[in-house]
TORPA-4810 file (N, C-alpha, C, O; in nm, 3 decimals):
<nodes>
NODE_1_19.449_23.192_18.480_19.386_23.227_18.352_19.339_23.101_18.281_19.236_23.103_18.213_X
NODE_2_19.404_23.005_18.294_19.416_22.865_18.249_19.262_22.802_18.283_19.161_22.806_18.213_X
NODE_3_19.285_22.740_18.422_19.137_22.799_18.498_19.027_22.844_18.478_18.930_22.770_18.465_X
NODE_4_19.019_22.941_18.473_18.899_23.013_18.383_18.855_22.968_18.262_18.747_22.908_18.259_X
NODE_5_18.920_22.988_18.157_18.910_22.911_18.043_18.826_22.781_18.055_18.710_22.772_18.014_X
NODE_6_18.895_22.685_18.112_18.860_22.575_18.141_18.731_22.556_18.185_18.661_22.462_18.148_X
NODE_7_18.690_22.653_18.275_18.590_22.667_18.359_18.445_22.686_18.265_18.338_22.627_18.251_X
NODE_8_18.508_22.795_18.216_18.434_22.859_18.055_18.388_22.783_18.028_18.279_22.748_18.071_X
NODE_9_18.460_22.721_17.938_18.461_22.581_17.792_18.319_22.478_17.867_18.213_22.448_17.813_X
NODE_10_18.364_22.447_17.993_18.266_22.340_18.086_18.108_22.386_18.074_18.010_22.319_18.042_X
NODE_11_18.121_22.524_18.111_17.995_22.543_18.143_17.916_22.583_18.002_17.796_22.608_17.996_X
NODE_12_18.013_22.584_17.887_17.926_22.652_17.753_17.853_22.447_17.713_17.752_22.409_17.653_X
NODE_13_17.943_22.386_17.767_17.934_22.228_17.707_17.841_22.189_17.802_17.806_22.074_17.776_X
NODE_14_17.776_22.239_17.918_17.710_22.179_18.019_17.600_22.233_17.963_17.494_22.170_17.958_X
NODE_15_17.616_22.362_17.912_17.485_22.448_17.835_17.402_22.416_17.680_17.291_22.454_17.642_X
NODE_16_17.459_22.367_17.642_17.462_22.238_17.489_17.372_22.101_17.535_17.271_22.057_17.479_X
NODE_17_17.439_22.052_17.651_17.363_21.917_17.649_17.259_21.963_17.702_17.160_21.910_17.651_X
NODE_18_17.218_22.079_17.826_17.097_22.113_17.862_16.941_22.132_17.766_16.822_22.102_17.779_X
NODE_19_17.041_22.210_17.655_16.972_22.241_17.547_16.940_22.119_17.469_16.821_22.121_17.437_X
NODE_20_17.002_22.016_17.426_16.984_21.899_17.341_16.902_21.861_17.402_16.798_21.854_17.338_X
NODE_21_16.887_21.807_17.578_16.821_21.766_17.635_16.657_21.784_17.625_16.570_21.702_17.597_X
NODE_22_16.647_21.933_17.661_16.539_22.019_17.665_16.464_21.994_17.506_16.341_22.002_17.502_X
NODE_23_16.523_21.969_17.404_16.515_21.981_17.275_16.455_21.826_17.269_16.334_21.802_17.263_X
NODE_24_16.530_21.751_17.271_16.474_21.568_17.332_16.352_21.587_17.346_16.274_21.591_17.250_X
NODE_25_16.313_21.606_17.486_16.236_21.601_17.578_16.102_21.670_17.469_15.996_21.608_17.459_X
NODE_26_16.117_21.765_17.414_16.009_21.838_17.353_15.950_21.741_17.240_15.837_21.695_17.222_X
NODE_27_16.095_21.726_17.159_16.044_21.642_17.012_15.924_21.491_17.090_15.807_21.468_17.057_X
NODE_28_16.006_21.420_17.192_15.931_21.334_17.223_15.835_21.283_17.258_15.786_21.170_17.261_X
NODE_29_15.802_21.418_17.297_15.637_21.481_17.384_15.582_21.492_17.285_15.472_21.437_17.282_X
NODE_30_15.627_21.567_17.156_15.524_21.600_17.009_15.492_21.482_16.951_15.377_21.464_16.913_X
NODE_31_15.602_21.368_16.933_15.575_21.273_16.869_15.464_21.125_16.980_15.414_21.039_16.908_X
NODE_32_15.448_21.116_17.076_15.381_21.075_17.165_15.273_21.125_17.154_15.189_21.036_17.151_X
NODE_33_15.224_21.237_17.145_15.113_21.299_17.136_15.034_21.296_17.018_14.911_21.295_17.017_X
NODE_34_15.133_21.293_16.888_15.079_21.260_16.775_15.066_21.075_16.715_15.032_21.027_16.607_X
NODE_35_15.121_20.999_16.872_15.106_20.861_16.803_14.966_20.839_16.847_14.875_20.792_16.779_X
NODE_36_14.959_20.890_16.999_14.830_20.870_17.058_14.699_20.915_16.981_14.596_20.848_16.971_X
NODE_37_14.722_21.045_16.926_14.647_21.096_16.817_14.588_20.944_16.745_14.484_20.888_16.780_X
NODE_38_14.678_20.900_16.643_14.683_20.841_16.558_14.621_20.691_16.613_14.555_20.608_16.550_X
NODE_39_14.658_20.690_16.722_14.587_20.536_16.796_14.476_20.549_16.823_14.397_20.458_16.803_X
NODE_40_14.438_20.670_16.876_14.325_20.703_16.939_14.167_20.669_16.842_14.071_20.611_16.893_X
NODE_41_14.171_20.707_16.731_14.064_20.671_16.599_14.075_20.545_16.584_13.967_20.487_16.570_X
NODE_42_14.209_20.453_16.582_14.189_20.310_16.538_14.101_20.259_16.645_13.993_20.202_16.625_X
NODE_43_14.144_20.278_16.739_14.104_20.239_16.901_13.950_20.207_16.879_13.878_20.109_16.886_X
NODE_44_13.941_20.320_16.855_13.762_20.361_16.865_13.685_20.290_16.776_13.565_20.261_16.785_X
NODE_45_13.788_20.257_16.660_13.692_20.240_16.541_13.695_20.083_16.549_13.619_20.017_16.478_X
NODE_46_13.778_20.029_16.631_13.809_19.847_16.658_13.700_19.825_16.775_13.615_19.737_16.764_X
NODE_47_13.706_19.910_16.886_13.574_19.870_16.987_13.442_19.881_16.908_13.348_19.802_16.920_X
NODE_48_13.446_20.003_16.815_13.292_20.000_16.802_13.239_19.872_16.711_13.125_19.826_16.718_X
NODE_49_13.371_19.812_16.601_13.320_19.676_16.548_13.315_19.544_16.652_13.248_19.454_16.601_X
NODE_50_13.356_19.515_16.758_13.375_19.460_16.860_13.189_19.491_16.928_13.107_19.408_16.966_X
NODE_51_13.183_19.584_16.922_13.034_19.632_16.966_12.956_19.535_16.897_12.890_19.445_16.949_X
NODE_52_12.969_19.562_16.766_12.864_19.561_16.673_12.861_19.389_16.690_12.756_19.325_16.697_X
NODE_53_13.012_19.323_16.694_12.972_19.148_16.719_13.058_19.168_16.550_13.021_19.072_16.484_X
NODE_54_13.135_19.238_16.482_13.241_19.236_16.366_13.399_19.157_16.470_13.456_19.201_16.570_X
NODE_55_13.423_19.042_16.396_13.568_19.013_16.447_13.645_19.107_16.384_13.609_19.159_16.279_X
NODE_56_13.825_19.152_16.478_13.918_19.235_16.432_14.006_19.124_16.419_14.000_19.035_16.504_X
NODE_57_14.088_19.117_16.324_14.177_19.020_16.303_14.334_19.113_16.275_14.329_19.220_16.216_X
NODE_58_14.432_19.071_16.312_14.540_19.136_16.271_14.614_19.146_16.132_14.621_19.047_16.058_X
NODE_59_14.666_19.260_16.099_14.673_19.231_15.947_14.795_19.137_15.968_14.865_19.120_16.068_X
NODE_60_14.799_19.069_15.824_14.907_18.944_15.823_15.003_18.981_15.789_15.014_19.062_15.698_X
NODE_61_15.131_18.915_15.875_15.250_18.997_15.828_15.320_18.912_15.719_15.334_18.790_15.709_X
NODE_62_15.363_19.024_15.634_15.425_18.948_15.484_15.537_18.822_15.520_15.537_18.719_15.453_X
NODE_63_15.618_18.840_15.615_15.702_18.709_15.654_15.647_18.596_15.683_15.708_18.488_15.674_X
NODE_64_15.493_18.613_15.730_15.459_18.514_15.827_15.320_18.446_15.734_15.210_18.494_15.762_X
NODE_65_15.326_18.347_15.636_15.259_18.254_15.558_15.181_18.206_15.614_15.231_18.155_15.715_X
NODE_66_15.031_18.181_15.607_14.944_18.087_15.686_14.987_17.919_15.677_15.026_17.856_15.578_X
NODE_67_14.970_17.884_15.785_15.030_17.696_15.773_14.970_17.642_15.660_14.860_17.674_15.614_X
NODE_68_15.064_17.540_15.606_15.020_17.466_15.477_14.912_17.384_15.538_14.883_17.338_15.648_X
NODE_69_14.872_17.387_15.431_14.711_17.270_15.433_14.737_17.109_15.431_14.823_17.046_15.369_X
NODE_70_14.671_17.080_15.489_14.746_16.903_15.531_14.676_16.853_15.397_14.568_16.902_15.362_X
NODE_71_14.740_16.753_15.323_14.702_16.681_15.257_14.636_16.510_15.261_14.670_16.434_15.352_X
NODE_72_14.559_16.475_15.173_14.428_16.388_15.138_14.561_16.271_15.228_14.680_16.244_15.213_X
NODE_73_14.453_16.232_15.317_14.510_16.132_15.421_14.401_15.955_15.418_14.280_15.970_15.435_X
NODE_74_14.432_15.867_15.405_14.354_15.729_15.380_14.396_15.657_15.498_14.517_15.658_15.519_X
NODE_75_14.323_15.594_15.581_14.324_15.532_15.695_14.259_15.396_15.712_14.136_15.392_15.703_X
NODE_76_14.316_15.298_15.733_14.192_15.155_15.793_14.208_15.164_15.926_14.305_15.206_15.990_X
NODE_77_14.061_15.105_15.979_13.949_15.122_16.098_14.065_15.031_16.181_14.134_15.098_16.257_X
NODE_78_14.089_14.917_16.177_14.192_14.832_16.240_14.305_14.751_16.227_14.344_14.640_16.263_X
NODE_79_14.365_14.896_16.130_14.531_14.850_16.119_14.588_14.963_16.073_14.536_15.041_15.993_X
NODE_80_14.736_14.975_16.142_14.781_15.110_16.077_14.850_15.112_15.977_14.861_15.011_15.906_X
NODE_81_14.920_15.244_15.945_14.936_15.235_15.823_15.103_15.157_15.852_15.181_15.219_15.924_X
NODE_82_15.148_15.022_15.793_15.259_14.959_15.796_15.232_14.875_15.866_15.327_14.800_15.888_X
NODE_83_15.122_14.844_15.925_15.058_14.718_16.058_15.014_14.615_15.969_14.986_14.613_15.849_X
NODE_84_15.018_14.515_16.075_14.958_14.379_15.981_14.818_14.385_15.958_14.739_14.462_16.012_X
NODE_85_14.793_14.294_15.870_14.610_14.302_15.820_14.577_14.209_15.909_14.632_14.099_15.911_X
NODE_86_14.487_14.243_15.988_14.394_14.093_16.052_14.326_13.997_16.003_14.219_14.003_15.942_X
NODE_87_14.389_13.908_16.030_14.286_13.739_15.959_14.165_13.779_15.917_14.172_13.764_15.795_X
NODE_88_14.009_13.841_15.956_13.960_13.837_15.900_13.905_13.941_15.780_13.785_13.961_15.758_X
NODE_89_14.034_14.012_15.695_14.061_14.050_15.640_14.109_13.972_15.484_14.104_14.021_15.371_X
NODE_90_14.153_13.835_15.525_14.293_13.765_15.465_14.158_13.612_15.458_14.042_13.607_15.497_X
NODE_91_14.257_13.495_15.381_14.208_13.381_15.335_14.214_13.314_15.478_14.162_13.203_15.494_X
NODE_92_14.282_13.386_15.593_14.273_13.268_15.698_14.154_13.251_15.747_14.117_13.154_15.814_X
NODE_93_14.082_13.356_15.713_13.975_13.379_15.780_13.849_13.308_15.692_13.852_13.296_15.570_X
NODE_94_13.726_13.257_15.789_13.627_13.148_15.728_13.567_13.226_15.585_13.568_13.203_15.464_X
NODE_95_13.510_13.344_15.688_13.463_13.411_15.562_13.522_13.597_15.559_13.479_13.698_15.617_X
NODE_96_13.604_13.580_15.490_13.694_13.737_15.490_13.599_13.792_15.492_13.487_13.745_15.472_X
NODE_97_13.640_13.962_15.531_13.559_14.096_15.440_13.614_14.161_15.446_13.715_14.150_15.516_X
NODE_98_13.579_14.298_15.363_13.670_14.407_15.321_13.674_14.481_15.430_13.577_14.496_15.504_X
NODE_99_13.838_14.556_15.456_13.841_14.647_15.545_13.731_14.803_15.573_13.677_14.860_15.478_X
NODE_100_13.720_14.839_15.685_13.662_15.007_15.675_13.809_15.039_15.632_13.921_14.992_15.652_X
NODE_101_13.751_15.149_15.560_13.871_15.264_15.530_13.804_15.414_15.520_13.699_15.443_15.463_X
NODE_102_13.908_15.516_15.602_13.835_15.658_15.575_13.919_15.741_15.521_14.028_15.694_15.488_X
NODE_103_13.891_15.883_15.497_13.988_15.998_15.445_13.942_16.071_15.477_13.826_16.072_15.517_X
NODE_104_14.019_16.162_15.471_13.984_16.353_15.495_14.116_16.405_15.391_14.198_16.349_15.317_X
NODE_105_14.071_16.586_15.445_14.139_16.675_15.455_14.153_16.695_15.240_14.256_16.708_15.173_X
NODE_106_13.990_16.689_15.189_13.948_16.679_15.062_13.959_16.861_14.975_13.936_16.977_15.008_X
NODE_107_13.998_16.801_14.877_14.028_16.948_14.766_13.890_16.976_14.767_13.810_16.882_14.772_X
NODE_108_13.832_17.160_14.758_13.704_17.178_14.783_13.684_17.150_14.572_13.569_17.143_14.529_X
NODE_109_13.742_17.144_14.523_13.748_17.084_14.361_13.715_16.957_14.348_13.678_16.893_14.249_X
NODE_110_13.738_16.918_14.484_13.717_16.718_14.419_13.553_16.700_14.356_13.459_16.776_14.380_X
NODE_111_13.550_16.577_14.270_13.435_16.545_14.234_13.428_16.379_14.228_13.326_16.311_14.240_X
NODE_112_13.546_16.338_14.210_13.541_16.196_14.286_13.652_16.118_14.324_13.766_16.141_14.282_X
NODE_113_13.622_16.020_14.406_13.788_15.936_14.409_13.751_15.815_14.350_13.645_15.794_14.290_X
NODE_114_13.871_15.711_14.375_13.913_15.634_14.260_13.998_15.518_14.401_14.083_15.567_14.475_X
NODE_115_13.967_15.418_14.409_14.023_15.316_14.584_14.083_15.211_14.448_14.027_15.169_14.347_X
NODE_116_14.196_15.197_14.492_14.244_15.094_14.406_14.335_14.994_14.524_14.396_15.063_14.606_X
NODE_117_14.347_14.871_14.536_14.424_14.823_14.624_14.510_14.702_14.570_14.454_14.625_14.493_X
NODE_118_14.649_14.679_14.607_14.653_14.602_14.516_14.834_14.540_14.572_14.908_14.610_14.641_X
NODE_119_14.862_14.440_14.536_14.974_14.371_14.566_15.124_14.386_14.488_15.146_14.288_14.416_X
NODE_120_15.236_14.492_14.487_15.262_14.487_14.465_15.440_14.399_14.463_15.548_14.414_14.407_X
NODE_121_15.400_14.340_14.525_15.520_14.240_14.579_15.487_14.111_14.473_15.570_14.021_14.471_X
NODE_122_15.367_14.101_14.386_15.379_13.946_14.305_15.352_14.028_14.193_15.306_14.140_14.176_X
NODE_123_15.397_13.932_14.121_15.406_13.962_13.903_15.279_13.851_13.906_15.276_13.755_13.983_X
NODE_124_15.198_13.876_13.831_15.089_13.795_13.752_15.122_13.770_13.640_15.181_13.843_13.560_X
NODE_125_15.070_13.611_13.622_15.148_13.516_13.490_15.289_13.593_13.450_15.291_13.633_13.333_X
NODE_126_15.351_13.606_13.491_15.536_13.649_13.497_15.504_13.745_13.399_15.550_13.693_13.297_X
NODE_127_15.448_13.862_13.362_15.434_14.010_13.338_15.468_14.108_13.446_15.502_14.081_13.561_X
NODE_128_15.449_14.266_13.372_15.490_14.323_13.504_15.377_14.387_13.535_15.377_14.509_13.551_X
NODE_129_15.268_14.311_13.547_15.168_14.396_13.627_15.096_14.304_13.740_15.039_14.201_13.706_X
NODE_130_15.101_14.349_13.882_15.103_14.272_13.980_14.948_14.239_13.997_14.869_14.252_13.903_X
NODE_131_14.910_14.193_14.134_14.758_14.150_14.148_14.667_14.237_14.230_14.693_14.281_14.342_X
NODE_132_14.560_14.258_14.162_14.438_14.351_14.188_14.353_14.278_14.299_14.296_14.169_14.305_X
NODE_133_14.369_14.379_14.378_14.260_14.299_14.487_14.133_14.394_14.502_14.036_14.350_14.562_X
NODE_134_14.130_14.489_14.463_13.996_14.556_14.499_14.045_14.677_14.420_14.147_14.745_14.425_X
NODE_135_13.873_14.679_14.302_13.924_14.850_14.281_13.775_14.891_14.245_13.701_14.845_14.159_X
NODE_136_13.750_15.020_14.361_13.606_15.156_14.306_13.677_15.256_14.237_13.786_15.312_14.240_X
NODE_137_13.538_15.255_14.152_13.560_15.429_14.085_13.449_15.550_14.110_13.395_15.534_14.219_X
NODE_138_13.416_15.629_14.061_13.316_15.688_14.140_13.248_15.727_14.270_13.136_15.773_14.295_X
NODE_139_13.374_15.688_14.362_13.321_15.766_14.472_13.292_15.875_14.445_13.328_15.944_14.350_X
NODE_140_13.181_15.910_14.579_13.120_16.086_14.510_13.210_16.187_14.587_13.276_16.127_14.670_X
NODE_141_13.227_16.280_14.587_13.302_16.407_14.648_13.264_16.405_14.828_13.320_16.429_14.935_X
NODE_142_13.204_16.385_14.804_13.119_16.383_14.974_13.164_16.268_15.092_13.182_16.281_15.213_X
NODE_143_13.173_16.159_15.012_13.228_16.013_15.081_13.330_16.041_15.182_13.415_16.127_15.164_X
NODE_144_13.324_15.981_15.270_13.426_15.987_15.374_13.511_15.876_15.377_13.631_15.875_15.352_X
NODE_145_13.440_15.781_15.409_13.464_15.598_15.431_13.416_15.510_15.331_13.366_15.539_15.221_X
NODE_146_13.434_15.410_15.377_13.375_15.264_15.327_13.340_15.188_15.415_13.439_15.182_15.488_X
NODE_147_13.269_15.129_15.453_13.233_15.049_15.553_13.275_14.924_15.528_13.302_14.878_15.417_X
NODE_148_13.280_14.881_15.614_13.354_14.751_15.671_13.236_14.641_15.566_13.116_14.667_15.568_X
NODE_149_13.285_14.528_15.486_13.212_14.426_15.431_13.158_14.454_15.314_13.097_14.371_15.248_X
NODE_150_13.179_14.596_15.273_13.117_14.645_15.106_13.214_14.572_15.002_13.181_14.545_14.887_X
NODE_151_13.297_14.555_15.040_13.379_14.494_14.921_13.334_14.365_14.884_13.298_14.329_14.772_X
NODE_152_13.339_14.302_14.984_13.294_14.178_14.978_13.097_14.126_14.965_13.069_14.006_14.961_X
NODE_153_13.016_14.205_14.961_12.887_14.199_14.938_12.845_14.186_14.789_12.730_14.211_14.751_X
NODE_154_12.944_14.145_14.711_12.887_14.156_14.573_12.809_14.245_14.508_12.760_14.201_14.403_X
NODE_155_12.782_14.357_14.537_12.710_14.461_14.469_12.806_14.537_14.381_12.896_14.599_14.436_X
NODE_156_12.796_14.539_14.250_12.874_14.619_14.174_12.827_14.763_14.188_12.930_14.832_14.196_X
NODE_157_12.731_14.832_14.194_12.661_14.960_14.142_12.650_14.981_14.341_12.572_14.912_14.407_X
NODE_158_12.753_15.096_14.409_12.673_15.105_14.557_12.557_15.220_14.545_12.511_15.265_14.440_X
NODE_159_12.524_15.252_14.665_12.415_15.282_14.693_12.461_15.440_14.656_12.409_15.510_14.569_X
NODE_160_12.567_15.477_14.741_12.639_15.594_14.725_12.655_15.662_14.546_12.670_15.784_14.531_X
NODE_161_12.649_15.571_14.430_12.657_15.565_14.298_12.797_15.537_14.235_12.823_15.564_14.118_X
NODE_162_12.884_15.481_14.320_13.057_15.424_14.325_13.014_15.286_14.251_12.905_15.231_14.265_X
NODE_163_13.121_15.241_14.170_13.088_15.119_14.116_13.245_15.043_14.139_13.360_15.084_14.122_X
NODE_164_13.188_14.913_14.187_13.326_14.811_14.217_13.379_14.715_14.078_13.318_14.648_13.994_X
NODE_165_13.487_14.739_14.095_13.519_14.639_13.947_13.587_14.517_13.961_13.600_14.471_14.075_X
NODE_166_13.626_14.466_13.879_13.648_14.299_13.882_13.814_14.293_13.931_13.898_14.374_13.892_X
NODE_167_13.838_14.196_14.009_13.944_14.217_14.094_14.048_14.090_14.004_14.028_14.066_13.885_X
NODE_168_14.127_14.039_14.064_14.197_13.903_14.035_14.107_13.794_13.948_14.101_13.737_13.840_X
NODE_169_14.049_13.807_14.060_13.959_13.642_13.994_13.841_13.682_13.931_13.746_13.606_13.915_X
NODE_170_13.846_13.809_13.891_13.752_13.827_13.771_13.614_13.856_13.851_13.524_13.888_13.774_X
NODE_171_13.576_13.853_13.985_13.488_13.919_14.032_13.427_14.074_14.099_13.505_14.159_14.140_X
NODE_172_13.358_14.082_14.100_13.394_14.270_14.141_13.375_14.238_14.296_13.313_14.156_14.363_X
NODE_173_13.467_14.353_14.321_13.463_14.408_14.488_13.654_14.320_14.537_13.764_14.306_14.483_X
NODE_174_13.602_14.293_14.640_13.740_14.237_14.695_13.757_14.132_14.706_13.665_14.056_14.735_X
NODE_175_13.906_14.082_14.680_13.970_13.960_14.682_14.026_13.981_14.810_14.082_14.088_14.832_X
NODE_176_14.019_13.891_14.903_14.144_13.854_15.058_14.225_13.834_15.024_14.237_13.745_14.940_X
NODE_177_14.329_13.905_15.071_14.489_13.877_15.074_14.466_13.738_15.093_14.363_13.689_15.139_X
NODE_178_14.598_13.658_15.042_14.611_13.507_15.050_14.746_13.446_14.984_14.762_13.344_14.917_X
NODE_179_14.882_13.593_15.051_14.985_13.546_15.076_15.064_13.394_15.103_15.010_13.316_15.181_X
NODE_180_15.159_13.365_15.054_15.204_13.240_15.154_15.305_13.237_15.262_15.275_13.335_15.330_X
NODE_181_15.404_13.183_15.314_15.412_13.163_15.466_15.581_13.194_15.452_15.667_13.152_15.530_X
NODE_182_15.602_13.272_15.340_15.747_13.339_15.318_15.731_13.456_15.383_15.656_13.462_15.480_X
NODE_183_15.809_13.582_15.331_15.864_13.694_15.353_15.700_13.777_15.355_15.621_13.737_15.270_X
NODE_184_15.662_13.871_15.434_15.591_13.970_15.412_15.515_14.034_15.289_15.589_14.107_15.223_X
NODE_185_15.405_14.026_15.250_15.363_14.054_15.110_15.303_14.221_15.169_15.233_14.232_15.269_X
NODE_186_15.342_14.326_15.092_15.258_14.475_15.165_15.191_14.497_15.023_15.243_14.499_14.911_X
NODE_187_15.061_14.512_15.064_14.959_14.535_15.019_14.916_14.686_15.039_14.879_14.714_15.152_X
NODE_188_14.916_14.789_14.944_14.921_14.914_14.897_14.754_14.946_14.856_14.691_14.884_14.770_X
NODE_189_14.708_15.044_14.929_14.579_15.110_14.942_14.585_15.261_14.915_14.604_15.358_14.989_X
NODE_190_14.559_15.246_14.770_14.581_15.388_14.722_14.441_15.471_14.683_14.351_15.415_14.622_X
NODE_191_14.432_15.628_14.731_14.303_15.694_14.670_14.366_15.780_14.620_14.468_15.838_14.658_X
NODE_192_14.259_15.798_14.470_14.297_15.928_14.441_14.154_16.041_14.400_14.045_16.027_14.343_X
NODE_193_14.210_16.125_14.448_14.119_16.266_14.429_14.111_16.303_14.287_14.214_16.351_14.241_X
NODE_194_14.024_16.293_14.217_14.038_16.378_14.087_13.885_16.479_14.033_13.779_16.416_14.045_X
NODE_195_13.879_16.553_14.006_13.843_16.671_13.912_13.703_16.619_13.798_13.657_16.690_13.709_X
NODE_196_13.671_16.520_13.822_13.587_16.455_13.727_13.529_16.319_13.821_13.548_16.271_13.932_X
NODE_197_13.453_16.293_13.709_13.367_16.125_13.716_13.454_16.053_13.604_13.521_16.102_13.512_X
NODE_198_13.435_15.947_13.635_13.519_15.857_13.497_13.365_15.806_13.415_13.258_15.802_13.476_X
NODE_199_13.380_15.771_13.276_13.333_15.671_13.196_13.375_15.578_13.143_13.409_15.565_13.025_X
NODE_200_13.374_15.489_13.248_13.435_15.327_13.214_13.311_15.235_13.242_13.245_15.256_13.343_X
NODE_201_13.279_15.134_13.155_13.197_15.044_13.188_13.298_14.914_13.327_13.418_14.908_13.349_X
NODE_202_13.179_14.830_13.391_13.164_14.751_13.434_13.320_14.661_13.451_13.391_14.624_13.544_X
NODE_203_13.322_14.657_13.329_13.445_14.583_13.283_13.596_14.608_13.233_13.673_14.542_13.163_X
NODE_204_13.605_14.728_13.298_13.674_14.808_13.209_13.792_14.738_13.330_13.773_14.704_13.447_X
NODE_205_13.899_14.736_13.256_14.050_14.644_13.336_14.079_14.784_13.440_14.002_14.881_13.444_X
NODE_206_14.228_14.769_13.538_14.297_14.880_13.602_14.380_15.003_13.488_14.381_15.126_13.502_X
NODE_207_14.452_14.912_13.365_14.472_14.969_13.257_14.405_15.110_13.230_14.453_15.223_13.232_X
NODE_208_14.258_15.054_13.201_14.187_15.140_13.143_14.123_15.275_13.245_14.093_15.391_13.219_X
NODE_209_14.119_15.198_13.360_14.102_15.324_13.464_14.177_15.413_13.476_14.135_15.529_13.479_X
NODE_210_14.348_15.373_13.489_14.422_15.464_13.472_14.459_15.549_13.409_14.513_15.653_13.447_X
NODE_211_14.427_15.505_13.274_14.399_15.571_13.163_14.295_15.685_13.160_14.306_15.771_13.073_X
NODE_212_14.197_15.691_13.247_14.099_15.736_13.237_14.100_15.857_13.301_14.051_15.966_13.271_X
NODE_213_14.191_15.803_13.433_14.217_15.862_13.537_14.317_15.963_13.496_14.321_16.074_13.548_X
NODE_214_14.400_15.924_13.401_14.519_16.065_13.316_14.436_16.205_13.312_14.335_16.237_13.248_X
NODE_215_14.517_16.277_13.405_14.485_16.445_13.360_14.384_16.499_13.435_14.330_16.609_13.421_X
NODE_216_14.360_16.400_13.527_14.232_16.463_13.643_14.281_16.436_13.810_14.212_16.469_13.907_X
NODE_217_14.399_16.376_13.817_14.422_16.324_13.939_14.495_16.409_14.014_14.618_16.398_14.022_X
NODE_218_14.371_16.575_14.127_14.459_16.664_14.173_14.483_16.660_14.280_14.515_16.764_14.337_X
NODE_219_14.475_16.474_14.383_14.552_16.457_14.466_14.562_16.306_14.449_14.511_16.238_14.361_X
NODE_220_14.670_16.250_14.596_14.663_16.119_14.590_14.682_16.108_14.767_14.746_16.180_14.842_X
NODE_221_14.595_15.981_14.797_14.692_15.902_14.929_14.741_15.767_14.938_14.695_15.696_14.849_X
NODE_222_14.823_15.705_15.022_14.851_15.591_15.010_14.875_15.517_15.155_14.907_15.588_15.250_X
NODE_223_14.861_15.399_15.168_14.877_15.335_15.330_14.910_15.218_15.260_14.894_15.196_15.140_X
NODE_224_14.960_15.139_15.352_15.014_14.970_15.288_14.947_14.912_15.442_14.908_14.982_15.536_X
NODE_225_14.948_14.761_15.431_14.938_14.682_15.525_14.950_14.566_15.488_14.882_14.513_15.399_X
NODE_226_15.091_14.483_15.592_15.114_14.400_15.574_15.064_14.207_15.616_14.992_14.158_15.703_X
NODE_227_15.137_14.154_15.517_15.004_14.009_15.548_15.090_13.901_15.499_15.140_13.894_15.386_X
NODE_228_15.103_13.818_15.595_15.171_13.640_15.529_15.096_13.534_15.583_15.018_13.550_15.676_X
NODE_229_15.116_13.432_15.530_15.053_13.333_15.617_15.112_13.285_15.717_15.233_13.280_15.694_X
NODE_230_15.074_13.228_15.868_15.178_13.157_15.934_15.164_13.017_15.874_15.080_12.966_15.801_X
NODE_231_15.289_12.966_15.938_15.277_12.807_15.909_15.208_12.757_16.004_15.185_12.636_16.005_X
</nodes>
């Protein structure tokens, strides 16, 4: 009798999962049928822009941020950034000239930069403001570089409409490094991106540029290169 029972119970429980099974099997078929449905129009409607020569792009997923944007980068033509300056860069040389220098990777806002270069390893007449070796204002938005020897050509007003200002020795464009035969002097080559044109005359000190430069400066870069004399 026991037996039986048992037997029973098995086959009502063998009859349950048949059914769950059967029940599975159906829902899964409905829902397959209705994804394909549902794919089937996107499908169509992505080849036919694909036809037409429309790119499909995937929508963006909220976790996944587009890569940050590299920022305003300043480079010289033949030295890196923390490398020594080459002699004819420097006083060793017969007749110096100014380095090339380039940039990228510009705010589509910029309207001009601002090249200031300058020594900050010496105090001038024992104050705390060190020595100016080269400073433009007015680069135009467009500028990439500087070419190699503009600093040193004496032209205040360039061609580009950038104007060079009076350096150390009171002349415009660039002064040569002209370190002495101690410790490493690094010489700091800074641009900055800003939002405007300046109005500074001719003569106007670094002071006053900076000044000028307050409240417009919506990027910056910087590179150094180092310079001593040998003995």
């Amino acid at each position: 009798m026991r037996a039986e029972e048992s037997k029973g119970r098995l086959r009502r429980v063998r009859d349950k999962l048949k059914a769950a099974s059967a029940l599975y099997r159906s829902r899964s078929s409905n829902f397959e049928e209705q994804t394909i449905m549902k794919i089937k129009p996107r499908t169509a409607f992505c080849a036919a822009l694909v036809t037409l020569g429309i790119a499909v792009s995937p929508a963006q997923e909220p976790n996944n941020p587009p890569p940050p944007r590299a920022g305003l980068t300043i480079t010289a033509a033949e030295f890196p950034d923390g490398g020594v300056i080459p002699a004819k860069f420097t006083r060793t040389g017969e007749n110096p000239v100014s380095p090339k220098l380039e940039w990228k990777n510009i705010l589509p806002n910029a309207v001009s930069f601002t090249l200031i270069v300058h020594d900050p390893d010496t105090s001038r007449n024992k104050t705390t403001e060190d020595v100016l070796h080269w400073m433009i204002v007015n680069l135009p938005a467009d500028a990439r570089e500087i070419a190699e020897g503009v600093g040193t050509s004496g032209v205040v007003k360039l061609s580009n409409g950038a104007m060079q200002m009076k350096n150390r020795t009171g002349a415009p464009g660039y002064a040569a490094m002209a370190a002495g035969t101690g410790p490493y002097h690094h010489y700091l080559f800074e641009l900055y991106e800003l939002d405007t044109k300046l109005d500074v005359s001719p003569d106007a000190t670094r002071a006053v540029v900076l000044k000028a430069m307050d409240g417009h400066v919506i990027e910056r870069a910087a590179m150094f290169g180092r310079f001593r004399r040998e003995k």
